[in-house]
PyMOL CGO cylinders between C-alpha atoms (Angstrom):
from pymol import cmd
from pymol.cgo import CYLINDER

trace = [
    CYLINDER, -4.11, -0.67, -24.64, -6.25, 0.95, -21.77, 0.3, 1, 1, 1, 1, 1, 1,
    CYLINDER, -6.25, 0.95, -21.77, -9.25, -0.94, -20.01, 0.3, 1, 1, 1, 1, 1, 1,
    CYLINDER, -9.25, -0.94, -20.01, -12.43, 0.64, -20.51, 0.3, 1, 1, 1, 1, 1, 1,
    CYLINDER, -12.43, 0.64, -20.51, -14.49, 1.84, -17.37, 0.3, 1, 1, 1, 1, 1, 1,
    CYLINDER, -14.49, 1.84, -17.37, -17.04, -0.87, -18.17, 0.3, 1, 1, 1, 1, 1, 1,
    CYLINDER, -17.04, -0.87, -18.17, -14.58, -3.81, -18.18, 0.3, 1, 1, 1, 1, 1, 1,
    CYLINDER, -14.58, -3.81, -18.18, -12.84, -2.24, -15.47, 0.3, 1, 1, 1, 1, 1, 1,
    CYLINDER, -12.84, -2.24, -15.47, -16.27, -2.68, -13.16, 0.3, 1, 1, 1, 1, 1, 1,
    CYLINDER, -16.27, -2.68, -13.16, -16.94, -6.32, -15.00, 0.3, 1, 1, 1, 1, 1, 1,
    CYLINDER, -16.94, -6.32, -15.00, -13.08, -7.08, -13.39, 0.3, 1, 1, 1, 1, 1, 1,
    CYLINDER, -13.08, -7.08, -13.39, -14.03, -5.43, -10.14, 0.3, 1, 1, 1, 1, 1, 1,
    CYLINDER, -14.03, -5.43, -10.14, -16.93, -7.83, -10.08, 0.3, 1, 1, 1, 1, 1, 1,
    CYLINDER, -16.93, -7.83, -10.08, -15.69, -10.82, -10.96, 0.3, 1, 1, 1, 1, 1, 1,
    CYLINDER, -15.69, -10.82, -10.96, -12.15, -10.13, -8.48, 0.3, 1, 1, 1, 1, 1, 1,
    CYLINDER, -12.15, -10.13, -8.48, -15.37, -10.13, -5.59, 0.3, 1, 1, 1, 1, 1, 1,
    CYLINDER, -15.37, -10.13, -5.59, -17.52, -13.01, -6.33, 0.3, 1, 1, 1, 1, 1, 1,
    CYLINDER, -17.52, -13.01, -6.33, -14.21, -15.04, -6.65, 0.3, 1, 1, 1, 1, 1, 1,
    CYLINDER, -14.21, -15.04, -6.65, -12.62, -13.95, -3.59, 0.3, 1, 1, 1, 1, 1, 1,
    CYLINDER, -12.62, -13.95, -3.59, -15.76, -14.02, -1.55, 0.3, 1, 1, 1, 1, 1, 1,
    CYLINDER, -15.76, -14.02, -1.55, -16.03, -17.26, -2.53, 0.3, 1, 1, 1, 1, 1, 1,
    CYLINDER, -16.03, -17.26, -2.53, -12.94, -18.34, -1.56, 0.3, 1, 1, 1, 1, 1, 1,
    CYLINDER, -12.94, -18.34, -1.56, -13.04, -16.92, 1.89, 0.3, 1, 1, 1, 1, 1, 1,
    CYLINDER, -13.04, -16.92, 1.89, -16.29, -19.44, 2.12, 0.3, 1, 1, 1, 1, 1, 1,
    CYLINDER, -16.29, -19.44, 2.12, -14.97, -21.99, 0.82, 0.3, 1, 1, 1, 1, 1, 1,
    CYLINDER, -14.97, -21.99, 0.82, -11.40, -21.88, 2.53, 0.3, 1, 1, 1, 1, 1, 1,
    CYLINDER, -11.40, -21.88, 2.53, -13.42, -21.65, 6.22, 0.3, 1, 1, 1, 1, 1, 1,
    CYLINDER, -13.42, -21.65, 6.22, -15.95, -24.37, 5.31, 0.3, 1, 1, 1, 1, 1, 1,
    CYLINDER, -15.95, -24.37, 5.31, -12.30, -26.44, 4.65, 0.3, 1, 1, 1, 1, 1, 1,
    CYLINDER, -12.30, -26.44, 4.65, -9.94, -25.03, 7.42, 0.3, 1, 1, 1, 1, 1, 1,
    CYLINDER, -9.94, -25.03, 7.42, -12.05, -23.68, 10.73, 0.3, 1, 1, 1, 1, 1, 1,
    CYLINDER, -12.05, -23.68, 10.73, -12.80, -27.23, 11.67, 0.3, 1, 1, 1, 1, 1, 1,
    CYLINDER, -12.80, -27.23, 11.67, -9.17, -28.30, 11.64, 0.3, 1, 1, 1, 1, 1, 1,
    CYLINDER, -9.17, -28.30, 11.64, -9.27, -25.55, 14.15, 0.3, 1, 1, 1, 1, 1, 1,
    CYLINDER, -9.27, -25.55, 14.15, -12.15, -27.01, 16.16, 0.3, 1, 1, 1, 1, 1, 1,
    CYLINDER, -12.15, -27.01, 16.16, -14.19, -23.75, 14.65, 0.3, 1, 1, 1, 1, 1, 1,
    CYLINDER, -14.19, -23.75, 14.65, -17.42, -25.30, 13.92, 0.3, 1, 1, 1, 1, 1, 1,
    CYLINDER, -17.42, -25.30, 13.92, -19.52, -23.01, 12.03, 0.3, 1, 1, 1, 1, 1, 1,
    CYLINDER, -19.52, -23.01, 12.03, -23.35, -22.74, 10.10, 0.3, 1, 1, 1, 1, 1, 1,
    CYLINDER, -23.35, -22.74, 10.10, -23.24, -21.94, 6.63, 0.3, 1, 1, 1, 1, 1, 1,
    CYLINDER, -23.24, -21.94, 6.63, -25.08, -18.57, 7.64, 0.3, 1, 1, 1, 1, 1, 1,
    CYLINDER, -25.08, -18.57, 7.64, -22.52, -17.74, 9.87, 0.3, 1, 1, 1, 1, 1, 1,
    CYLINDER, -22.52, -17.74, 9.87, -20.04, -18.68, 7.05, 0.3, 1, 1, 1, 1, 1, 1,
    CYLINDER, -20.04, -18.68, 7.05, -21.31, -16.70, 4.67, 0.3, 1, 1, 1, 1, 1, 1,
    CYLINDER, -21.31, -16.70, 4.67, -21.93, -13.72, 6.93, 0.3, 1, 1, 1, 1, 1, 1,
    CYLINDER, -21.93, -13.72, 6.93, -17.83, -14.02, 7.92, 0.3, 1, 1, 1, 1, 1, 1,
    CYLINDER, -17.83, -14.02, 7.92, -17.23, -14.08, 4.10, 0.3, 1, 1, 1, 1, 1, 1,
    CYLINDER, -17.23, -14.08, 4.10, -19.09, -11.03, 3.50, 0.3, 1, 1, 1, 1, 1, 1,
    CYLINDER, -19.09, -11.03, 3.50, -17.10, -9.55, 6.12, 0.3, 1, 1, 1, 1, 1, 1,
    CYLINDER, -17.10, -9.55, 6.12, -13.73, -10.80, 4.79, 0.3, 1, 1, 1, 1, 1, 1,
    CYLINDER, -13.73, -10.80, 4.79, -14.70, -9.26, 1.48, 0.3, 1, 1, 1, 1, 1, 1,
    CYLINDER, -14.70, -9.26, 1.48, -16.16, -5.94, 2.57, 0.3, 1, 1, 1, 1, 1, 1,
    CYLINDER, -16.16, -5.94, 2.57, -12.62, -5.55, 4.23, 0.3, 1, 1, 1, 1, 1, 1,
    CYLINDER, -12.62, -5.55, 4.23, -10.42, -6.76, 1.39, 0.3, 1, 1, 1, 1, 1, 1,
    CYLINDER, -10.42, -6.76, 1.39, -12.26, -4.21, -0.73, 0.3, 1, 1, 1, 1, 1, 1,
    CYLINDER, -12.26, -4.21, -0.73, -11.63, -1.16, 1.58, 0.3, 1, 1, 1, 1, 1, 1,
    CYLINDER, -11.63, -1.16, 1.58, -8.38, -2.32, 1.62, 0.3, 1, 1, 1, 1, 1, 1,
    CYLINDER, -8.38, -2.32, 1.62, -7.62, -2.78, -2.23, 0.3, 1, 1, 1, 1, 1, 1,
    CYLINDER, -7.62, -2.78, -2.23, -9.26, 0.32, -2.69, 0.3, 1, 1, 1, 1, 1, 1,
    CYLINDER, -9.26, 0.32, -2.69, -6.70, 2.03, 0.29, 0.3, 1, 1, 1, 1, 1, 1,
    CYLINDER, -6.70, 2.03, 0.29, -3.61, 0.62, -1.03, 0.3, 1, 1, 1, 1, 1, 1,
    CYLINDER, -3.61, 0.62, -1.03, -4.77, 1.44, -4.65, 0.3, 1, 1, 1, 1, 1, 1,
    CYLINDER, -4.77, 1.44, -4.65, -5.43, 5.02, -3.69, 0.3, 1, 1, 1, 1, 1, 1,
    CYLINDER, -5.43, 5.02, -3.69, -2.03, 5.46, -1.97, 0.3, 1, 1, 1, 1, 1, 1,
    CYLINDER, -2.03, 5.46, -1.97, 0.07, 4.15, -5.10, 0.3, 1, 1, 1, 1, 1, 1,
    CYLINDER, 0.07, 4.15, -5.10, -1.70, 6.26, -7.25, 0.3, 1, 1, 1, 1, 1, 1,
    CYLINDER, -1.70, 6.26, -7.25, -0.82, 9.29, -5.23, 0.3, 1, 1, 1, 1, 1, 1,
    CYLINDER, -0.82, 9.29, -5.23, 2.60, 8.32, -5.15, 0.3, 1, 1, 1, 1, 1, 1,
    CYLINDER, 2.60, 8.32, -5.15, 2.36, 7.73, -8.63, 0.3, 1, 1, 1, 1, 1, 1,
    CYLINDER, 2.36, 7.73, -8.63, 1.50, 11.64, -8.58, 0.3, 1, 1, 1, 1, 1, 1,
    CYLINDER, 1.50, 11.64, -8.58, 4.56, 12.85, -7.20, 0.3, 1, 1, 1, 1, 1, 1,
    CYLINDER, 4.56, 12.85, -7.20, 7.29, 11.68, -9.59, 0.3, 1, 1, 1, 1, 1, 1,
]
cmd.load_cgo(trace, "trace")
């Protein structure tokens, strides 16, 4: 059974929210083991960050599957 294109965005969503919310989460727990002592601003700016990145990269390794996918 296929995904439609509008569940496929509702997933795409949801996969953000959750991992930009980890990324905050995970530094508000783990930079000040590190002595990395942080505002929330600044924690939520990294977090966008972290997420902008993780979604060029999904989309990059996504991308380069499918063209291999192509060629067989």
């Amino acid at each position: 059974m296929r995904q439609s294109r509008l569940m496929s965005l509702v997933e795409s969503v949801a996969n953000m929210i959750v991992g930009y919310s980890v990324a905050v989460v995970t530094q508000i727990l783990i930079f000040p083991i590190f002595g990395l002592h942080t505002t929330l601003a600044q924690n939520l700016k990294m977090g966008a960050v972290f997420t902008v990145v993780s979604i060029v990269r999904s989309f990059a390794l996504r991308r380069c599957f499918e063209a291999m996918r192509g060629k067989q």
